[in-house]
Backbone as JSON Lines, residues from 0, in Angstrom:
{"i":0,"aa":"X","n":[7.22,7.42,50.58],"ca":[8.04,6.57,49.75],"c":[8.93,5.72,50.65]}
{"i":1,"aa":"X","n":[8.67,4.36,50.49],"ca":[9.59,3.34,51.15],"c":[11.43,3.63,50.76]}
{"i":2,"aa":"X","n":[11.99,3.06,51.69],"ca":[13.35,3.13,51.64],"c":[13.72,2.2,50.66]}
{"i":3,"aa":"X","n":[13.01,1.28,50.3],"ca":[13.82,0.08,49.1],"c":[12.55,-0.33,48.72]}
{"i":4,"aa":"X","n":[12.21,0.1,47.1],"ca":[11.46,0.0,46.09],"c":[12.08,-1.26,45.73]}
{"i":5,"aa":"X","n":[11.54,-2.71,44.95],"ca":[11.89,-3.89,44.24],"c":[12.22,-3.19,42.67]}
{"i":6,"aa":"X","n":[13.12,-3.36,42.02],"ca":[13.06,-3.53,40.5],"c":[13.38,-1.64,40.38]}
{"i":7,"aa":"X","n":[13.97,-0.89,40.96],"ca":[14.27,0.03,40.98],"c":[14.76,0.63,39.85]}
{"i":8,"aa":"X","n":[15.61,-0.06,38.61],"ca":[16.49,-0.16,37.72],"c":[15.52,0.17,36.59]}
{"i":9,"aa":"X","n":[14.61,-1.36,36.82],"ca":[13.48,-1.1,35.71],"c":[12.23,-0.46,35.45]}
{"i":10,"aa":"X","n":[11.9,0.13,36.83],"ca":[11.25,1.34,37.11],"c":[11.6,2.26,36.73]}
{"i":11,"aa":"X","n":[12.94,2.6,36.49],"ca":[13.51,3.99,36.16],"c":[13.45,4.09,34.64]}
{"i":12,"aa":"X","n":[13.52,2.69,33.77],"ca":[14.19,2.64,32.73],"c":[12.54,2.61,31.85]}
{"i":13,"aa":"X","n":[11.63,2.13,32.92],"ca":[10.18,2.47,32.04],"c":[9.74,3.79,31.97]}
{"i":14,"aa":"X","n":[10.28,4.76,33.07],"ca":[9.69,5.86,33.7],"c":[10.46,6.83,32.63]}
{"i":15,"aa":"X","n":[11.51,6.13,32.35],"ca":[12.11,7.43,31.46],"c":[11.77,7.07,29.95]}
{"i":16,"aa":"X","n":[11.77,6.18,29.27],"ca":[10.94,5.71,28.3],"c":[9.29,6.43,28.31]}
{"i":17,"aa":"X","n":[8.7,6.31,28.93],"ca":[7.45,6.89,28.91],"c":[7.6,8.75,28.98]}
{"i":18,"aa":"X","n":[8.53,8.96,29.61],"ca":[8.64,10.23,29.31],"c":[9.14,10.75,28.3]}
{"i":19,"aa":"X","n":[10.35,10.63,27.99],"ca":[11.07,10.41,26.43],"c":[10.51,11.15,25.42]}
{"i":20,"aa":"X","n":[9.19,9.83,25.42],"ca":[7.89,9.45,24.2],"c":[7.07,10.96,24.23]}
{"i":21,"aa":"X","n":[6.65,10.91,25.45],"ca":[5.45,12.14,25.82],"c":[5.67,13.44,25.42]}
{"i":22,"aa":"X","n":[7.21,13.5,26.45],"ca":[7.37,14.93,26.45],"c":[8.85,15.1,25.59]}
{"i":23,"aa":"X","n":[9.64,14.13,24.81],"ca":[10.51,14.41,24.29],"c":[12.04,14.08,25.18]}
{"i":24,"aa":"X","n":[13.26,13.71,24.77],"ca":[14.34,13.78,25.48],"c":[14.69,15.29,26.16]}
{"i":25,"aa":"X","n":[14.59,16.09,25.57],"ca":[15.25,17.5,26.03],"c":[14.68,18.1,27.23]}
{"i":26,"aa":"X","n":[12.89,17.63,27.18],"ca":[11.89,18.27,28.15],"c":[12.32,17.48,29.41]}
{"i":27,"aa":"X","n":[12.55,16.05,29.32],"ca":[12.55,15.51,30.49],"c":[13.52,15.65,31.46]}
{"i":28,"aa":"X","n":[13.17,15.85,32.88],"ca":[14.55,16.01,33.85],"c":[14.64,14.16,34.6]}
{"i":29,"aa":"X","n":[15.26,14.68,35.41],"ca":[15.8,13.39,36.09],"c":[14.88,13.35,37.29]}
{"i":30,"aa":"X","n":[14.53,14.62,38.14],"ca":[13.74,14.41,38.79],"c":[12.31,14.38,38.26]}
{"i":31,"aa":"X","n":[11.31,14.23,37.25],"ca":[10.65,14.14,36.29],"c":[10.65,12.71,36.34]}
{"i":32,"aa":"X","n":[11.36,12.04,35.94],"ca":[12.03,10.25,36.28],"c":[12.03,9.43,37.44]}
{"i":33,"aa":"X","n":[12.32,10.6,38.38],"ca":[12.46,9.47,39.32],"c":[11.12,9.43,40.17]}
{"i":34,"aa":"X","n":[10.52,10.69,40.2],"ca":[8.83,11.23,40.49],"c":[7.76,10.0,39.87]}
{"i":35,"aa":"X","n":[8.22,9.84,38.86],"ca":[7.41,9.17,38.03],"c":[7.31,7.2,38.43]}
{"i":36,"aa":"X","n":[8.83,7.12,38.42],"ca":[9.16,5.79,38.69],"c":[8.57,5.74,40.38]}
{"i":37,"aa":"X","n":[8.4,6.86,41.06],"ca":[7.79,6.52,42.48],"c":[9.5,6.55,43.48]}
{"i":38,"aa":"X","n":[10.65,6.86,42.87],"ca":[11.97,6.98,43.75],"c":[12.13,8.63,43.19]}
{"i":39,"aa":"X","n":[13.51,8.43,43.88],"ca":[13.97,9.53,44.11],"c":[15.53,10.02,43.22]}
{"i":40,"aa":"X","n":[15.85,11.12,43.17],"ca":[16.92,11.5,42.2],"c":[18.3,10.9,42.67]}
{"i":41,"aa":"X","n":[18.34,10.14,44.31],"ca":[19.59,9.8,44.69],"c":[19.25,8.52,44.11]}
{"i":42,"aa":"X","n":[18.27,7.72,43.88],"ca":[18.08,6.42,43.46],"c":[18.57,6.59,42.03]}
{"i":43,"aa":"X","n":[18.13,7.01,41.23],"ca":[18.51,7.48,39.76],"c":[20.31,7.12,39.97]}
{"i":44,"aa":"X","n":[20.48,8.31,40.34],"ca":[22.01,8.37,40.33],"c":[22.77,7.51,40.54]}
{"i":45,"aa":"X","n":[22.36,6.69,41.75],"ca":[22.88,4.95,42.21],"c":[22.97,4.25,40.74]}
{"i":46,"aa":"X","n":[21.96,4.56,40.04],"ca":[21.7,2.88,39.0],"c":[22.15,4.47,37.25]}
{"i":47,"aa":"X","n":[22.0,5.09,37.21],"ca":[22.78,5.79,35.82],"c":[23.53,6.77,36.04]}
{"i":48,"aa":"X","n":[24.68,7.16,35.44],"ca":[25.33,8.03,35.56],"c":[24.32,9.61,34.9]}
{"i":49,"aa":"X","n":[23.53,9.34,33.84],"ca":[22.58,10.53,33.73],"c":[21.51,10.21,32.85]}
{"i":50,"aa":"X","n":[21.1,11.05,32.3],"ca":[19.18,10.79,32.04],"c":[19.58,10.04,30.36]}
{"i":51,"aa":"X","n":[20.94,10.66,29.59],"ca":[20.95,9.42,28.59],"c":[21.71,7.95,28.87]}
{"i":52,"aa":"X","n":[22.07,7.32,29.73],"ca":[22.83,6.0,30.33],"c":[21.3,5.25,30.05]}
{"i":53,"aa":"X","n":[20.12,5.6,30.45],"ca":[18.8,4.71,30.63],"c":[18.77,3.9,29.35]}
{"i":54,"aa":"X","n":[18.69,5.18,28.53],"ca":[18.43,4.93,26.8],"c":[19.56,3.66,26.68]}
{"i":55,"aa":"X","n":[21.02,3.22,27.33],"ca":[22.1,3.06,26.99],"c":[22.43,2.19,27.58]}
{"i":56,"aa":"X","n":[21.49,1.63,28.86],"ca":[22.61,0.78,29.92],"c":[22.18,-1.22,29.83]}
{"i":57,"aa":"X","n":[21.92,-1.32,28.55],"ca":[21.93,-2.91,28.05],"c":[22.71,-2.96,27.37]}
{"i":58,"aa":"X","n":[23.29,-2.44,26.8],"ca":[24.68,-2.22,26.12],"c":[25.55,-3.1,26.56]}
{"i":59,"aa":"X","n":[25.58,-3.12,27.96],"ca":[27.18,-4.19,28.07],"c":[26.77,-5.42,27.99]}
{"i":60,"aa":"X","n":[25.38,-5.76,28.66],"ca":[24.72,-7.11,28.55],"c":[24.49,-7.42,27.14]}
{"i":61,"aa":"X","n":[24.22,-6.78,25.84],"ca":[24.43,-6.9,24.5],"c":[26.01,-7.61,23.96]}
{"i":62,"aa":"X","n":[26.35,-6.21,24.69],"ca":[28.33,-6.8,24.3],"c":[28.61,-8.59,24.89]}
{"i":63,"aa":"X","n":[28.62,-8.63,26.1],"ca":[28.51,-9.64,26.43],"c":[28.15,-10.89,25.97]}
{"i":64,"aa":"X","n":[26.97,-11.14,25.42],"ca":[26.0,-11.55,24.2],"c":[27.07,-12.03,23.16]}
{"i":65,"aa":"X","n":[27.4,-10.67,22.15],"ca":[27.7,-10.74,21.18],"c":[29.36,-11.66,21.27]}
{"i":66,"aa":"X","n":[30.31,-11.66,21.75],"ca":[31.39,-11.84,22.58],"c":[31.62,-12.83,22.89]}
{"i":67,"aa":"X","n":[29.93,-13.9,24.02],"ca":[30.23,-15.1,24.1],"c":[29.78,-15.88,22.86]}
{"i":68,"aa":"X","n":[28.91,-15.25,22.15],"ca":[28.84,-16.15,20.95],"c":[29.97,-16.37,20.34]}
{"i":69,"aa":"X","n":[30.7,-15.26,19.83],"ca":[32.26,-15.51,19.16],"c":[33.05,-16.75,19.57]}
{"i":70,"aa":"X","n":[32.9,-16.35,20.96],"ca":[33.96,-17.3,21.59],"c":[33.12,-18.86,21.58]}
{"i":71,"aa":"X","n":[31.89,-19.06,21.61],"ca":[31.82,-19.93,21.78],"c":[31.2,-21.12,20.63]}
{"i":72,"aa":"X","n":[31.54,-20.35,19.65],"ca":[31.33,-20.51,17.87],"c":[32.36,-22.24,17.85]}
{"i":73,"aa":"X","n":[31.89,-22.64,16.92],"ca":[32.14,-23.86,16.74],"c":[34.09,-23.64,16.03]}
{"i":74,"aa":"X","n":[34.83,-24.27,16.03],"ca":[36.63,-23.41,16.38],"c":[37.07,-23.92,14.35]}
{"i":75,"aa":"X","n":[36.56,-24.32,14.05],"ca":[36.59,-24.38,12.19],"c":[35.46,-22.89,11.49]}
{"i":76,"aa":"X","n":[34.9,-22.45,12.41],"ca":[33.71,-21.64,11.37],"c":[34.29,-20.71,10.81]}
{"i":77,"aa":"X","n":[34.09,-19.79,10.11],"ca":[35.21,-19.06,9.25],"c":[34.39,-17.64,10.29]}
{"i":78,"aa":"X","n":[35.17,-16.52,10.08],"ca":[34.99,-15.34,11.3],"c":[33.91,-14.73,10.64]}
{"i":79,"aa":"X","n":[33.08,-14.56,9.78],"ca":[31.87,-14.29,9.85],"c":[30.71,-15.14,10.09]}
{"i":80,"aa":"X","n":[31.11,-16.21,9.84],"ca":[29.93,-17.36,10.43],"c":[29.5,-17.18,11.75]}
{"i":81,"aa":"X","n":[31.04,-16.78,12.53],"ca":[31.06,-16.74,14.14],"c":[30.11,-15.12,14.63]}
{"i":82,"aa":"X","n":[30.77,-14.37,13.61],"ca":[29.85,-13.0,13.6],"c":[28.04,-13.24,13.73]}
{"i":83,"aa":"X","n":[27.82,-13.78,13.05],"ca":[26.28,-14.34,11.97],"c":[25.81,-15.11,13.46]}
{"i":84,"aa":"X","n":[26.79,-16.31,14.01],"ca":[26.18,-16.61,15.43],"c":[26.07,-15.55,16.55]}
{"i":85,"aa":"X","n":[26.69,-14.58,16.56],"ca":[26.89,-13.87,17.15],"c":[25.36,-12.64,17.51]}
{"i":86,"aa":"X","n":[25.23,-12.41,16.17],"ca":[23.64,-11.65,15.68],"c":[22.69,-12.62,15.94]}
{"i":87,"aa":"X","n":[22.61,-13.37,15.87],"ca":[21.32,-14.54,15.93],"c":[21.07,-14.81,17.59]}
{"i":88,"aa":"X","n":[22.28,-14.25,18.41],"ca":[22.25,-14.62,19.88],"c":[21.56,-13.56,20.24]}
{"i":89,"aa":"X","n":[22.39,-12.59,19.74],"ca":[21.66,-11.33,20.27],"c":[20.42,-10.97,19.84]}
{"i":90,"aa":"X","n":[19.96,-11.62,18.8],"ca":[18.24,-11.55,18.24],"c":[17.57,-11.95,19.53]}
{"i":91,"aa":"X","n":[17.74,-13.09,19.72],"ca":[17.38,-13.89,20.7],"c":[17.02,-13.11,22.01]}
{"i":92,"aa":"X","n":[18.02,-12.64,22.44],"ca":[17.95,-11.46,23.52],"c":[16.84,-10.21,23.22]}
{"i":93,"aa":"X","n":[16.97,-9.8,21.91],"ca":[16.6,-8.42,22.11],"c":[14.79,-9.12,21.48]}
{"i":94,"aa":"X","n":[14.43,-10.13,20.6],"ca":[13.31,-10.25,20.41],"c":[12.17,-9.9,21.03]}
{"i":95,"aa":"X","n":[12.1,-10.36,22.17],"ca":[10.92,-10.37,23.45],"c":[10.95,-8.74,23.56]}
{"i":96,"aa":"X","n":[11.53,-7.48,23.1],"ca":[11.49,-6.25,23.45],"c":[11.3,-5.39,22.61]}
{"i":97,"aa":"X","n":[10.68,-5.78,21.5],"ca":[10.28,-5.16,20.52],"c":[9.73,-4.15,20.82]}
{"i":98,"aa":"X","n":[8.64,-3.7,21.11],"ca":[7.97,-2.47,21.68],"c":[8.84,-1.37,22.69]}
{"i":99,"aa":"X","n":[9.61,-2.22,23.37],"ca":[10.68,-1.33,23.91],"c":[11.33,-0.55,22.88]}
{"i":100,"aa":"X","n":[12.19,-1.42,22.07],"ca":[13.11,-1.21,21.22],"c":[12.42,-0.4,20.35]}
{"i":101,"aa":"X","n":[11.67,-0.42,19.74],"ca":[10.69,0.8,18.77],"c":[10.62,1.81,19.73]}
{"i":102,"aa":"X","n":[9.85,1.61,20.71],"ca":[10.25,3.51,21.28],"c":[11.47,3.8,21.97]}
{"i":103,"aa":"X","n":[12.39,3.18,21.64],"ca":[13.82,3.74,21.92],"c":[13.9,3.8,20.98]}
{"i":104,"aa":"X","n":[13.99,3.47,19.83],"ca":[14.81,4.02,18.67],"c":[14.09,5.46,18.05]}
{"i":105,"aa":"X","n":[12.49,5.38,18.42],"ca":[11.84,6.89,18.01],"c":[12.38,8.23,18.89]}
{"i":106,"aa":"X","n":[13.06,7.67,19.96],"ca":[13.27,8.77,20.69],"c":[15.31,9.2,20.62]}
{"i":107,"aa":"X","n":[15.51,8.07,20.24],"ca":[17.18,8.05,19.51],"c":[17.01,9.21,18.57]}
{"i":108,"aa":"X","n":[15.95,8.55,17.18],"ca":[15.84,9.23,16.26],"c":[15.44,10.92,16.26]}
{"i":109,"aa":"X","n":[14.9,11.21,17.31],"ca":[14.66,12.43,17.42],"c":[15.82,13.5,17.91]}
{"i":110,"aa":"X","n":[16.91,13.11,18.22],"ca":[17.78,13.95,18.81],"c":[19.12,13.68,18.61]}
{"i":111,"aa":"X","n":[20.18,14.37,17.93],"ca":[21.24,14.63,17.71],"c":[22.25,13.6,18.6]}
{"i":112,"aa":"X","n":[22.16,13.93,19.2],"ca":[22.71,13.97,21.42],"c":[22.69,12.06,21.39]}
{"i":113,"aa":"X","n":[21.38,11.9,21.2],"ca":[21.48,10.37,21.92],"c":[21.61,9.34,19.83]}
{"i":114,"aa":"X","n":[21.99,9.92,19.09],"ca":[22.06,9.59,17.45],"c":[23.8,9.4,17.87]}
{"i":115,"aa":"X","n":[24.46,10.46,18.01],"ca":[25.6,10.38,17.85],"c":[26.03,9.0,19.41]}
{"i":116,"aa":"X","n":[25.45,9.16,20.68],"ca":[25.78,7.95,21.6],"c":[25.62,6.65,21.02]}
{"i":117,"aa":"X","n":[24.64,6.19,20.13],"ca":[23.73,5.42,19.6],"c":[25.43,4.77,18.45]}
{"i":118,"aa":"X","n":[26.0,5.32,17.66],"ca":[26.9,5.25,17.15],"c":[28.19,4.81,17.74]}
{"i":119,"aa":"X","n":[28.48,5.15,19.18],"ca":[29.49,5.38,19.94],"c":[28.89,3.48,20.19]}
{"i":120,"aa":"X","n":[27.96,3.22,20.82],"ca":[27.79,2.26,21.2],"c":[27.98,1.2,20.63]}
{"i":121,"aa":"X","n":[27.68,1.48,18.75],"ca":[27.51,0.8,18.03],"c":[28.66,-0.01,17.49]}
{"i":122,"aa":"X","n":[29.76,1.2,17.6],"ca":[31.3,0.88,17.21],"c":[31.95,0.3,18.66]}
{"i":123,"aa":"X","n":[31.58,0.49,19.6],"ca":[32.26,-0.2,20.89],"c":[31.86,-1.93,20.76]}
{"i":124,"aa":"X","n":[30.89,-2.25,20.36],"ca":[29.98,-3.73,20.24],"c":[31.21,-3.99,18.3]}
{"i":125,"aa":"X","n":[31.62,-3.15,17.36],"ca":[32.26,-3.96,17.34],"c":[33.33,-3.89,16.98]}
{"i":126,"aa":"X","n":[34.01,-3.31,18.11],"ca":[35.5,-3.37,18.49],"c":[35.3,-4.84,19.69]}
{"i":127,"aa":"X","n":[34.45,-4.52,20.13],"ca":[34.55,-5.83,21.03],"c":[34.51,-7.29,20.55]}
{"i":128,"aa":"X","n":[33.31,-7.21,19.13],"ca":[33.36,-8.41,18.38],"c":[34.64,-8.64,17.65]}
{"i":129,"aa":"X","n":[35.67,-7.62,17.16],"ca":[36.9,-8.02,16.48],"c":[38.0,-8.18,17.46]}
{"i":130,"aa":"X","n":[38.17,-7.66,18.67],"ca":[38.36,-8.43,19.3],"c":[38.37,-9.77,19.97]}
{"i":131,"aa":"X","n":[36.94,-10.33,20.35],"ca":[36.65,-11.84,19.98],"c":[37.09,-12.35,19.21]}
{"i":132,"aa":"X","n":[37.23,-11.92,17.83],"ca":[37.33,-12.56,16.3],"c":[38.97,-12.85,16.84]}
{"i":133,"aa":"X","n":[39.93,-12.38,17.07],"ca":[41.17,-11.94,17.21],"c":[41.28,-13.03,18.63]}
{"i":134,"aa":"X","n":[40.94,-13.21,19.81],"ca":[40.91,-14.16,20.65],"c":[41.18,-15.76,19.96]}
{"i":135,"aa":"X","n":[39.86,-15.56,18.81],"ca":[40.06,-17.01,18.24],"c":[41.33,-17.87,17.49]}
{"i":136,"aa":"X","n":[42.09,-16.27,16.88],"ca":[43.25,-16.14,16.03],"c":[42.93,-15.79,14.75]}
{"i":137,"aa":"X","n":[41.8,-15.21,14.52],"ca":[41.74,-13.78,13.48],"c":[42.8,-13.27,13.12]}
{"i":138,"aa":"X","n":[43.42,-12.95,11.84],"ca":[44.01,-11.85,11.84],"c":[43.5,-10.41,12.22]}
{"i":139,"aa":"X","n":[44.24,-9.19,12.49],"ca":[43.76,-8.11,12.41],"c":[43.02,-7.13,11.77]}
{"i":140,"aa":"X","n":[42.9,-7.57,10.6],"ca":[42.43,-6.98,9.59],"c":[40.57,-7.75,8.63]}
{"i":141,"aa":"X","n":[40.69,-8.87,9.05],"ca":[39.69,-9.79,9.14],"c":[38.64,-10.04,10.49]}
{"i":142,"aa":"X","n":[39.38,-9.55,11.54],"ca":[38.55,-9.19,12.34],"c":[38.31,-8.04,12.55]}
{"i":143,"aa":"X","n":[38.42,-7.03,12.09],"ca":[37.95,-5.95,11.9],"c":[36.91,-5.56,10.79]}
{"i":144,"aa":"X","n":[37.52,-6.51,10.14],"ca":[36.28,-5.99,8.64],"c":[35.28,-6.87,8.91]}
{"i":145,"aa":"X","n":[35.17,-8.46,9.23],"ca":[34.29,-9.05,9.99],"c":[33.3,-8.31,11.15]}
{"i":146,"aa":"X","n":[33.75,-7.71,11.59],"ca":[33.21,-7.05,12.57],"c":[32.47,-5.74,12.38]}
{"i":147,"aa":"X","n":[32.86,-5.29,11.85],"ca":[32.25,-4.14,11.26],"c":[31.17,-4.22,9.88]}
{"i":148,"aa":"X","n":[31.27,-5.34,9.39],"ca":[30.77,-6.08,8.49],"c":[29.37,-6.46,9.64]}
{"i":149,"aa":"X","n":[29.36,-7.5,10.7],"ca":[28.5,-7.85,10.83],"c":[27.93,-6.11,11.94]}
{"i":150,"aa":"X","n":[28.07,-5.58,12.29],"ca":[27.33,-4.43,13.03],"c":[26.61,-3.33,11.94]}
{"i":151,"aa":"X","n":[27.29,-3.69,11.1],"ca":[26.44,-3.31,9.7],"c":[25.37,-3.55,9.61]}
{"i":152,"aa":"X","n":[25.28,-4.68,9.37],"ca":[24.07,-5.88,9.04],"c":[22.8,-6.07,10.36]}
{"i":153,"aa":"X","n":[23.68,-6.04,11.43],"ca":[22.72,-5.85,12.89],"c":[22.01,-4.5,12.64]}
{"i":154,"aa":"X","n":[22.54,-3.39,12.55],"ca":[22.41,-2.19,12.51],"c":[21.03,-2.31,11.74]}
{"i":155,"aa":"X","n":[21.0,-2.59,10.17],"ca":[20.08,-2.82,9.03],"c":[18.91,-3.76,9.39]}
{"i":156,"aa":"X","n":[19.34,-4.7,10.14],"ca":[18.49,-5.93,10.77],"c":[17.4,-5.08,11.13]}
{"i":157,"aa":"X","n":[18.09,-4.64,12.36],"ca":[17.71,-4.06,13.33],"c":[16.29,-2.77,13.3]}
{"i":158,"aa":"X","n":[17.1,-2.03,12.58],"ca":[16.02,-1.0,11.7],"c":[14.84,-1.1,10.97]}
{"i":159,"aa":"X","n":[15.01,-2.68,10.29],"ca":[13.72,-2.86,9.54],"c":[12.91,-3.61,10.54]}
{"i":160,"aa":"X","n":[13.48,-4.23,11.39],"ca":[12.44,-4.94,12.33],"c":[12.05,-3.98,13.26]}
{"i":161,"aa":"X","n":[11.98,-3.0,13.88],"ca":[11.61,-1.7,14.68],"c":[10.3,-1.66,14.02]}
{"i":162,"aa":"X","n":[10.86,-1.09,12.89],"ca":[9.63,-0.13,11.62],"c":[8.67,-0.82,11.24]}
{"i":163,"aa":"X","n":[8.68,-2.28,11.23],"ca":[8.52,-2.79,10.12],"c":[6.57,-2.93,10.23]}
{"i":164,"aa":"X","n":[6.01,-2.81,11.46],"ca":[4.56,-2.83,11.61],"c":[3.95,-1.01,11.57]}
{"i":165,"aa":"X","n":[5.12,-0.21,11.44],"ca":[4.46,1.44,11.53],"c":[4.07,1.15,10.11]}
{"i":166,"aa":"X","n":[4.1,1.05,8.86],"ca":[2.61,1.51,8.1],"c":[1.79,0.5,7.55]}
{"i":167,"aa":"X","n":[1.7,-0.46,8.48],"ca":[0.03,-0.63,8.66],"c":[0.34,-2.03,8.33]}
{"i":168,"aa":"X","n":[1.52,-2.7,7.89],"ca":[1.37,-4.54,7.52],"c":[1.59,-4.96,8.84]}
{"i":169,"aa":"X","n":[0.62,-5.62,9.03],"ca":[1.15,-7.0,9.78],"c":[0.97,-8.44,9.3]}
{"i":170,"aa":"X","n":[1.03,-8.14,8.03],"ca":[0.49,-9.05,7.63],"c":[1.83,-10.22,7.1]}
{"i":171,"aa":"X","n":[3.09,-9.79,7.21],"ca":[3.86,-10.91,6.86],"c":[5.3,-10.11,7.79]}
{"i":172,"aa":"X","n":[4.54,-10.18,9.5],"ca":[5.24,-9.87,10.59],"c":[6.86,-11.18,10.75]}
{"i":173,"aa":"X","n":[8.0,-10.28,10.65],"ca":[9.26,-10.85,10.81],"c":[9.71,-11.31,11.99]}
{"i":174,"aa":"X","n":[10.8,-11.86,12.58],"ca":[11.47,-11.23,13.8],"c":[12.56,-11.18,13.72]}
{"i":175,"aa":"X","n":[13.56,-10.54,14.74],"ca":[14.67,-9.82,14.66],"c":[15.34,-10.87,13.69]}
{"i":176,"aa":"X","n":[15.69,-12.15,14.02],"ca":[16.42,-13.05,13.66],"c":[15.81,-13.34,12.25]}
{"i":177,"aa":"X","n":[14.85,-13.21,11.39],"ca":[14.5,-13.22,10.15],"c":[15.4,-12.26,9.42]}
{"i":178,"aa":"X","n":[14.96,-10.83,9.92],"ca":[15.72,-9.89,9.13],"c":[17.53,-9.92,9.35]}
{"i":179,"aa":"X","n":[18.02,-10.0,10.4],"ca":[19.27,-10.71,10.42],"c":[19.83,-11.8,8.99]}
{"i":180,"aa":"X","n":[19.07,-13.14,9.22],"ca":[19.45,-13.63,8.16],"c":[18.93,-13.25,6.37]}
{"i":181,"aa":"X","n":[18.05,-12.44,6.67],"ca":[17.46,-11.49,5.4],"c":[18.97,-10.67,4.98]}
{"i":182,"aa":"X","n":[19.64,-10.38,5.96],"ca":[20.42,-8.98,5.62],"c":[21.86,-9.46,5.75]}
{"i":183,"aa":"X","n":[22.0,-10.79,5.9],"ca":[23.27,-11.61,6.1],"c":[23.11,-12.77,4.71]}
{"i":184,"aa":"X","n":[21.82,-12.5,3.7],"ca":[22.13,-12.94,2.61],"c":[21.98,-11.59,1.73]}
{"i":185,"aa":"X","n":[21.63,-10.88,2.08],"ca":[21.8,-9.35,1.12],"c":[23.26,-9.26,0.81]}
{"i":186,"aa":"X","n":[24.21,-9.49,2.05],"ca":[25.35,-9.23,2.05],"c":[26.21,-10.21,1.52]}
{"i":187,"aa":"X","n":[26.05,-11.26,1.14],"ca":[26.05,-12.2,0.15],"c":[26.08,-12.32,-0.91]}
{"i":188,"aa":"X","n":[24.8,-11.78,-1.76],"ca":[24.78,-11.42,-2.63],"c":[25.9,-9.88,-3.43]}
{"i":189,"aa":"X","n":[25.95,-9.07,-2.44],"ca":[26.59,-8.11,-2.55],"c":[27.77,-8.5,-3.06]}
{"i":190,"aa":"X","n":[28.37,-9.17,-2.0],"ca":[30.08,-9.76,-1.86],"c":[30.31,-10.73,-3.33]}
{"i":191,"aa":"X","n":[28.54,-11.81,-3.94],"ca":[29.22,-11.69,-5.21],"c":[28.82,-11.68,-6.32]}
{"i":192,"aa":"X","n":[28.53,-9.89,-6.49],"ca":[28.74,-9.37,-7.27],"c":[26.98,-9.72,-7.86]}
{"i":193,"aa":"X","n":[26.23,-10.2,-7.49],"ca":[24.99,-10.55,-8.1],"c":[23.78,-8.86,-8.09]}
């Protein structure tokens, strides 16, 4: 094994994905991971703090995402519009990874452990968006419900576009950003009263 593997990060992050799937989160070790990816357990350690960070570590590049959209929302849009740009950026991002994103979420779904992180993450993305909201001059209370409002809706987006080819349609195939605005007029309707 060479001293400096290229793409080390994303070697690790396929290597543990493929294991995940196979043998389950609980079965897999770290050296299991790094064997696999062709490095070693000090390489691992360099790039995650542990074997669930893999599942976890686009997260800030998401936040990020979500954050500069806010901020960089047109300065009249009302704070869910800016939210709504906000999801549509991050569609954008996460589209091209569909197949990723389906077997991360089958292997989320299987375990307690990375369900409850999955949540943790979910509410950090949007404390960060009501924050943004609040940068712009949100009140406190509007950017919070804005915000939590739209991670809702991502959340729901999100879920049906994963699933949406496991039983058997492909026949009127979405993408992230469809179901987004699918679930950002659900919430529409909701709000009135229809």
């Amino acid at each position: 094994m060479g001293r400096w593997q290229p793409d080390a990060r994303g070697r690790l992050e396929r290597a543990a994905l493929e294991l995940y799937v196979e043998r389950g989160f609980e079965r897999t070790s770290v050296a299991e991971i790094a064997e696999r990816a062709g490095l070693t357990e000090r390489t691992f350690f360099r790039h995650y703090a542990d074997k669930r960070e893999v599942l976890f570590a686009g997260s800030s590049a998401l936040q990020e995402v979500l954050v500069g959209a806010v901020a960089g929302a047109p300065e009249p849009v009302a704070p869910m519009e800016a939210v709504a740009a906000a999801l549509e950026a991050a569609a954008g991002v996460l589209q091209e990874r569909q197949e990723h994103a389906r077997r991360r979420q089958a292997v989320i779904d299987a375990n307690t452990e990375l369900q409850e992180r999955e949540l943790i993450k979910l509410a950090s993305l949007s404390t960060a968006l009501a924050d943004a909201l609040r940068q712009r001059g949100v009140d406190d209370a509007t950017a919070s419900l804005s915000a939590e409002v739209g991670i809702a809706v991502f959340k729901i987006a999100f879920r049906r576009w994963v699933e949406q080819d496991q039983h058997g349609r492909r026949d009127r195939h979405m993408d992230l950003s469809q179901f987004i605005g699918a679930s950002l007029a659900g919430l529409r309707a909701v709000a009135a009263g229809a």
